[in-house]
C-alpha positions in Angstrom: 102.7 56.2 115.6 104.5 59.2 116.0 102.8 62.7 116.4 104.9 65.0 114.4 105.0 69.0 114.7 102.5 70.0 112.4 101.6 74.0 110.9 98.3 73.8 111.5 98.6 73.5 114.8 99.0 77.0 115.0 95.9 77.7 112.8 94.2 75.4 115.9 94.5 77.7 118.7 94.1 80.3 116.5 90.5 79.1 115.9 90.3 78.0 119.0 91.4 82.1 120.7 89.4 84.1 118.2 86.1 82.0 117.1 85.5 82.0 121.6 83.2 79.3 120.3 81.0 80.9 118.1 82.3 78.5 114.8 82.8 74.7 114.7 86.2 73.9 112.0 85.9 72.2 109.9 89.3 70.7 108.9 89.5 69.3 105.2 91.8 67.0 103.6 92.7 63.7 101.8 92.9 60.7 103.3 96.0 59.7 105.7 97.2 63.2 105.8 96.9 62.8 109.8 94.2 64.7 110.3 92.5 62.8 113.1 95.8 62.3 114.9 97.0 66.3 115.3 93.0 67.1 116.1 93.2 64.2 118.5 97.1 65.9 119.8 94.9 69.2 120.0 92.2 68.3 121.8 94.7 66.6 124.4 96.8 69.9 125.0 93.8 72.5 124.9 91.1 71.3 126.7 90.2 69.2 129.9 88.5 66.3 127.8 87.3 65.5 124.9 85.2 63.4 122.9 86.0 61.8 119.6 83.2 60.3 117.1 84.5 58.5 114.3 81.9 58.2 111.6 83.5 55.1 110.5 82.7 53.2 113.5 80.0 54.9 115.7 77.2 53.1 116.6 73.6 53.2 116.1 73.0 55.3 119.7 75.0 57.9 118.9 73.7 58.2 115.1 70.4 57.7 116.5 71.1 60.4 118.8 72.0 62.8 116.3 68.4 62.4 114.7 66.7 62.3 117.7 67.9 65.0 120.4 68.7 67.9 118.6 65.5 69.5 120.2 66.9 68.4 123.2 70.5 69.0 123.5 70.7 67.9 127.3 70.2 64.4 126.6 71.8 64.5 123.2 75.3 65.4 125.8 74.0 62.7 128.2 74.1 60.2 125.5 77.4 61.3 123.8 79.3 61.6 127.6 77.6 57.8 128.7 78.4 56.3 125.3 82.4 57.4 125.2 82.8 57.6 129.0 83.9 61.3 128.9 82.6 63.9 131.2 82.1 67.1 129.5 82.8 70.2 130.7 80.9 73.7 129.7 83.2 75.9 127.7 86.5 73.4 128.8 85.5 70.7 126.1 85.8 69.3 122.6 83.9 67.2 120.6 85.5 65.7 117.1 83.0 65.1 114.2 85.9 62.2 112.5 85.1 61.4 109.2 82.1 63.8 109.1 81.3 62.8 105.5 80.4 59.3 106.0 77.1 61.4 108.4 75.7 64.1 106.6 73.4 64.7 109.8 76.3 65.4 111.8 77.0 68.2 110.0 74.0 69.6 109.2 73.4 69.2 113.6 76.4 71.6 114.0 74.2 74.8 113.6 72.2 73.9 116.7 75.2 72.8 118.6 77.5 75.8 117.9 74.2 78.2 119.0 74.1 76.0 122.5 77.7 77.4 122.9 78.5 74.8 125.4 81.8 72.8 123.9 83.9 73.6 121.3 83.3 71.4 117.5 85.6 70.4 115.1 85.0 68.6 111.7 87.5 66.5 109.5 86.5 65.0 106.6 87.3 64.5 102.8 85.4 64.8 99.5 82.9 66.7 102.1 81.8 68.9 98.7 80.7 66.1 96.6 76.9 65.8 95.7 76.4 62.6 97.7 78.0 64.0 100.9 76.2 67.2 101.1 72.2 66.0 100.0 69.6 66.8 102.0 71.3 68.7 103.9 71.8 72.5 104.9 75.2 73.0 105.4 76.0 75.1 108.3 77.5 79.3 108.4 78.4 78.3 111.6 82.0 76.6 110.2 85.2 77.9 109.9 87.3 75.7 107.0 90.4 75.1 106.3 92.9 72.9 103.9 95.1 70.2 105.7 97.9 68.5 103.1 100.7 65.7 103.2 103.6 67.1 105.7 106.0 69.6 103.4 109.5 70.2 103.1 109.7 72.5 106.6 107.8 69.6 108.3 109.7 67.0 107.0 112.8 68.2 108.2 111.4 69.1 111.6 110.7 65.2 112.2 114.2 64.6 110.5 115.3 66.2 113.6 116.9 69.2 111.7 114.9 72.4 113.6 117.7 74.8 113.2 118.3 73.9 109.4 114.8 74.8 108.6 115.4 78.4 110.2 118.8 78.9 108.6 117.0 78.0 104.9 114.4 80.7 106.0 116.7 83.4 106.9 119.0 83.2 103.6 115.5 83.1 101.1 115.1 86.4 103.1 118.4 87.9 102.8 118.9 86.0 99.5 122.0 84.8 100.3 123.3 81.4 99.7 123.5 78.8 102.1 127.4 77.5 103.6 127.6 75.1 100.2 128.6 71.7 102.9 124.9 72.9 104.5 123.1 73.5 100.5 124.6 69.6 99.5 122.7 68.7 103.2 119.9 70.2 102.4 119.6 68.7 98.7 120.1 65.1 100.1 117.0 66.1 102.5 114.9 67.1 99.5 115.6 63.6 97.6 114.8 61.9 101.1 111.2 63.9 100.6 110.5 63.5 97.4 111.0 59.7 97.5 109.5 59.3 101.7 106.7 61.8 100.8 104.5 63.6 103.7 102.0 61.0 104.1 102.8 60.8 108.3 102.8 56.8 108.3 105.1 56.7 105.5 107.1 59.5 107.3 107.1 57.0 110.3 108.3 53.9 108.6 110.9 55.4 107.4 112.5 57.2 110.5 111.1 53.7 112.7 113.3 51.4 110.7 116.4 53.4 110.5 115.4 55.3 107.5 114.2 52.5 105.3 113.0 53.3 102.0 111.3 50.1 101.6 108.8 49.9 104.8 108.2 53.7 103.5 107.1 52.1 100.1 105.2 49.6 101.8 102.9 52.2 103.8 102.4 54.5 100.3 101.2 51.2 98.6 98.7 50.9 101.1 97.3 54.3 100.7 97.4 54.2 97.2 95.0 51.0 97.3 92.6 52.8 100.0 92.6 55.9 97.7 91.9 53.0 94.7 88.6 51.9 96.9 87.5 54.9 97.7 86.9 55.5 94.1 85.8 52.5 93.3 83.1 53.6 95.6 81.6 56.0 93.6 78.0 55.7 93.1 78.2 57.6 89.4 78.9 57.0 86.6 81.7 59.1 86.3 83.6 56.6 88.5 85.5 54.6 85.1 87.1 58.5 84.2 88.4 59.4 87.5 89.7 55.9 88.2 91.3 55.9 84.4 93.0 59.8 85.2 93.9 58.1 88.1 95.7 55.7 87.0 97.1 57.8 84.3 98.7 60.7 86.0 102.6 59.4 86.1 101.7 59.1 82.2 100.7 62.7 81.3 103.2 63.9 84.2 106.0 62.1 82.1 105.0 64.0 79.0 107.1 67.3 78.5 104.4 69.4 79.0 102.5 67.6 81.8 99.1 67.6 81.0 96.2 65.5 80.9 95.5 64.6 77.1 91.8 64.3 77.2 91.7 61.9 74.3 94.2 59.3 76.2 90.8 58.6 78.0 88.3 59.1 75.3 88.4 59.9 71.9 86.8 63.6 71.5 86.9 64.3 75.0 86.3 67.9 76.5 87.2 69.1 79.8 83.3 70.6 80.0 82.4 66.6 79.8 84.1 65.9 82.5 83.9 68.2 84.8 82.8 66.4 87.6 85.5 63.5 87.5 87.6 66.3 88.1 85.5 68.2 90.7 85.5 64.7 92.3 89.4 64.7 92.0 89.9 68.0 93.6 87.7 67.9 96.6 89.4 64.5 97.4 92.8 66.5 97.7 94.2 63.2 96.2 95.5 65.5 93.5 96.8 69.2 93.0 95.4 71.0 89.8 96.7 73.1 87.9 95.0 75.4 84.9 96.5 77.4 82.6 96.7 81.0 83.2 95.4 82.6 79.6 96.5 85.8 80.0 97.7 86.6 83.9 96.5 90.0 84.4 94.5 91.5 87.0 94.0 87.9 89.1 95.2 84.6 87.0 91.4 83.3 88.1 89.9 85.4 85.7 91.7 84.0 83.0 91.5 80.8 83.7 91.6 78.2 80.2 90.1 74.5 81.5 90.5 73.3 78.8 94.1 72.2 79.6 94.7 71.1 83.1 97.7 69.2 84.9 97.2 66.9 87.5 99.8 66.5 90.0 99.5 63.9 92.5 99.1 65.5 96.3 102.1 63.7 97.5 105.3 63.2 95.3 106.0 60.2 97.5 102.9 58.5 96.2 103.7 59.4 93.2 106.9 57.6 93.2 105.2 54.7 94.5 102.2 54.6 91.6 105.3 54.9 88.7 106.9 52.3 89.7 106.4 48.3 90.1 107.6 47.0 93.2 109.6 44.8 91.5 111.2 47.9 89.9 112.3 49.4 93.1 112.9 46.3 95.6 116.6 46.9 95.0 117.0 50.2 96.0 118.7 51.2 92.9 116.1 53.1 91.9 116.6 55.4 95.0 120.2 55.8 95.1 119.6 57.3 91.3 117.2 59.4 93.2 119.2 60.1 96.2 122.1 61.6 93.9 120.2 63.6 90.8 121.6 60.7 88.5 117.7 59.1 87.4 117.9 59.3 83.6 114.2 59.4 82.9 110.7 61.3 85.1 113.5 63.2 86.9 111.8 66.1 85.8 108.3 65.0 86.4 109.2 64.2 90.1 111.2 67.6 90.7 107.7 69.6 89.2 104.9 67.8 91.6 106.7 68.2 94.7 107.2 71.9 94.1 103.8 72.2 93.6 103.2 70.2 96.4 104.8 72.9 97.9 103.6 75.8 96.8 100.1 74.3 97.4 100.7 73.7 101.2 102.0 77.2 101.5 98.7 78.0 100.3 99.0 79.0 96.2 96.5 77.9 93.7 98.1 76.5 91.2 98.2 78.0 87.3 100.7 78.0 84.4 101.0 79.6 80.9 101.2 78.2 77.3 101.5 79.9 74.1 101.4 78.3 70.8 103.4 80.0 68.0 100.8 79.2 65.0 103.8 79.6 62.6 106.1 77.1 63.6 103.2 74.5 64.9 104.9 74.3 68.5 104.3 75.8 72.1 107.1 78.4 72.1 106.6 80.0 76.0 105.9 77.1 78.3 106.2 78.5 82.4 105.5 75.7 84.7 104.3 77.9 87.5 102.6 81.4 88.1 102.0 83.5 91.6 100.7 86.1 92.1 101.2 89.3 95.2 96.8 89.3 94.8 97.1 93.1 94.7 94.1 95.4 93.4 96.7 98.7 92.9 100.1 97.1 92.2 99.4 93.9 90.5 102.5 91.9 89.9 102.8 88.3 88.6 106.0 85.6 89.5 107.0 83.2 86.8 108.7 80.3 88.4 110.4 77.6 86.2 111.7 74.1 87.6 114.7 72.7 86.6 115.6 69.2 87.7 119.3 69.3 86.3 122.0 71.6 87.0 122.6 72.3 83.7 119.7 74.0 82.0 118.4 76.9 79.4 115.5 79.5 80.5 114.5 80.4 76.8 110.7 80.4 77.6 111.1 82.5 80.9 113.2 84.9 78.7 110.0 85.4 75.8 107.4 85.3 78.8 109.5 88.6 80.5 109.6 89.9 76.3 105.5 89.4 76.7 104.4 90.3 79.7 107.3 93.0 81.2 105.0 95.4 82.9 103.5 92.7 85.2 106.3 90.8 86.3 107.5 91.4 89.9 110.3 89.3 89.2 111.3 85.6 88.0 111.7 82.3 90.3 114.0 79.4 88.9 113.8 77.0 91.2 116.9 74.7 90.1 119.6 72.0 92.3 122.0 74.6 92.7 122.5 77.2 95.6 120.6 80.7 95.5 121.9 83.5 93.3 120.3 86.6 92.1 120.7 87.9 88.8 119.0 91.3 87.9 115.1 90.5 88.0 116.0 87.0 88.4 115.9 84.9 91.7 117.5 81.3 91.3 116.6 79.1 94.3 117.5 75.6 95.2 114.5 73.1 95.2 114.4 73.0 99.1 113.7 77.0 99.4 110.3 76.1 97.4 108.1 75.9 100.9 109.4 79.5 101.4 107.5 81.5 98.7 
């Protein structure tokens, strides 16, 4: 498979120049994001040699050795560099803990490693937070962690082969100008290829391998929606029937207008409080992007944060597109033409919203909105898909961002949310298909510009 240019390459040698190996990282994300294959790419470029251990497959020596040697670190080394036919080399050498959720031990061992200071550790692993993966164990200071997600927009495009586009989108979000409008319809046509491929790297690959074939890209997304279907039908808990049912469930509550998970579409009754650990249990699997509602965004949206109503976005809009629809559905490609060219008549919009929080995430948001319910006329009458914030303690200022999938469109609730809440707004994101344009406190941005907020 192809290794593509990945960001957190970057955040890499950045670990690997300032931590002088004082910290193991511990790289976390969900499954088939291509985590092993860029740590692999890293270890390749940055050091003389380098052993990987994947958890899925190691055998009983090495486990063993893990509960055995720690007390003795020389023959724990001897063992690793006879067993994997690497020679190791003091401060010149990395050793990859793959998988490090299906060993606990592992983990826990990297405290007495990191002290040795003789090679350089990194961890990748998902649901590494969930009560089974972490008991019994002490889970070491000594890690550094950080989030790894699907390929975005600027990614996408970079394996597309268009390096110089990317850099020209940049540079007019900065200048807020628009883009040459030949270049914006190029650009658009890019962002339908993403939302339907995704950023799943195999996907990615099957697509630009067979000349850009939507199918064998469909074909590799099915697969990972069945592994991500095992993996929670792995769950020793009872809580394993809700998060398979939300699940299954998301392209539902995504097609409803205002996106959110009905509670009593999986029991009658049901609280958020009750089941806080099917969601816990979606979240650390990065298999989904949550979003919360933001009460009243003052001062930090996390300190007004309502659970009680919660979207769910899948992590990749590809897969998403892939769990809507029946293969039978799509095995004509009609269904991606209507895509290709803004012309789908229904879920346009619930498409258009999960990849921009798909992007927002990977640029490294948390993700909340705002509701309000006018108790008079019985209906939500403010409903803003998405909230930032600059974070700041002195000049606090919040960013309502709206998506609109059509180019024709009204922004009534953005107008009664600026009414509301004027003193805190920095200023207002549409993100819409057209080309950028700035009016007053209002920045209108085509879809493809998302990755740069």
């Amino acid at each position: 498979m192809v290794v593509f240019n990945r960001k957190i390459y970057s955040k890499l040698l950045e670990w690997k120049n300032t931590a002088n190996g004082t910290k193991a990282l511990l790289i976390e994300g969900a499954r088939r994001i291509g985590k092993s294959t860029i740590v692999e790419e890293f270890a390749r470029n940055e050091y003389k040699s380098y052993i990987l251990i994947d958890f899925n497959i190691a055998g009983r020596t090495v486990l063993s050795a893990f509960h055995d040697y720690m007390n003795d670190l020389d023959t724990f080394f001897m063992i690793l560099s006879s067993e994997y036919g690497v020679k190791l080399k003091k401060r010149e050498s990395l050793i990859i803990f793959d998988e490090i959720q299906k060993f606990p031990k592992a983990r826990e061992a990297v405290k007495y490693l990191v002290a040795d200071g003789r090679y350089d550790y990194i961890e990748t692993g998902s649901l590494i937070s969930i009560k089974e993966n972490v008991s019994g164990i002490t889970i070491p200071s000594e890690e550094r962690r950080v989030k790894m997600y699907p390929m975005d927009f600027e990614e996408f495009i970079w394996a597309m082969g268009e390096i110089q586009m990317a850099e020209y989108i940049r540079n007019c979000f900065k200048s807020s100008k628009p883009l040459e409008q030949g270049l914006h319809s190029k650009c658009m046509l890019l962002f339908r290829q993403y939302m339907i491929v995704g950023g799943m790297p195999k996907s990615v690959s099957a697509f630009l391998e067979n000349d850009r074939d939507f199918t064998k890209s469909d074909m590799e997304k099915r697969d990972i929606l069945e592994l991500y279907r095992s993996d929670i039908m792995k769950i020793n808990s009872p809580y394993r029937s809700s998060v398979l049912a939300i699940f299954d469930q998301i392209p539902a509550f995504l097609s409803k207008s205002e996106r959110r998970v009905m509670m009593n579409r999986i029991e009658k009754g049901a609280t958020f409080p009750k089941y806080h650990d099917t969601f816990f249990w979606l979240s650390d699997s990065m298999m989904v992007n949550e979003c919360f509602n933001s009460s009243d965004p003052n001062v930090g949206l996390s300190l007004n944060e309502d659970r009680t109503y919660v979207k769910c976005y899948m992590g990749d809009t590809g897969l998403l597109i892939s769990h809507t629809f029946d293969e039978n559905e799509i095995s004509d490609n009609e269904l991606y033409r209507e895509i290709l060219f803004g012309k789908l008549s229904v879920n346009e919009g619930m498409f258009y919203e999960n990849v921009i929080a798909q992007m927002l995430v990977a640029a490294g948001h948390k993700l909340y909105f705002y509701t309000h319910y006018d108790r008079e006329q019985h209906r939500n009458d403010i409903e803003i898909d998405f909230i930032l914030s600059n974070n700041s303690k002195l000049k606090y200022r919040i960013y309502p961002i709206e998506v609109k999938s059509k180019e024709k469109y009204t922004v009534k609730s953005l107008d009664k949310f600026n009414v509301k809440f004027r003193g805190r707004i920095g200023c207002n994101y549409v993100i819409h298909p057209k080309n950028l344009k700035v009016e007053g406190n209002t920045v209108y941005i085509p879809s493809y510009m998302a990755f740069c907020l």
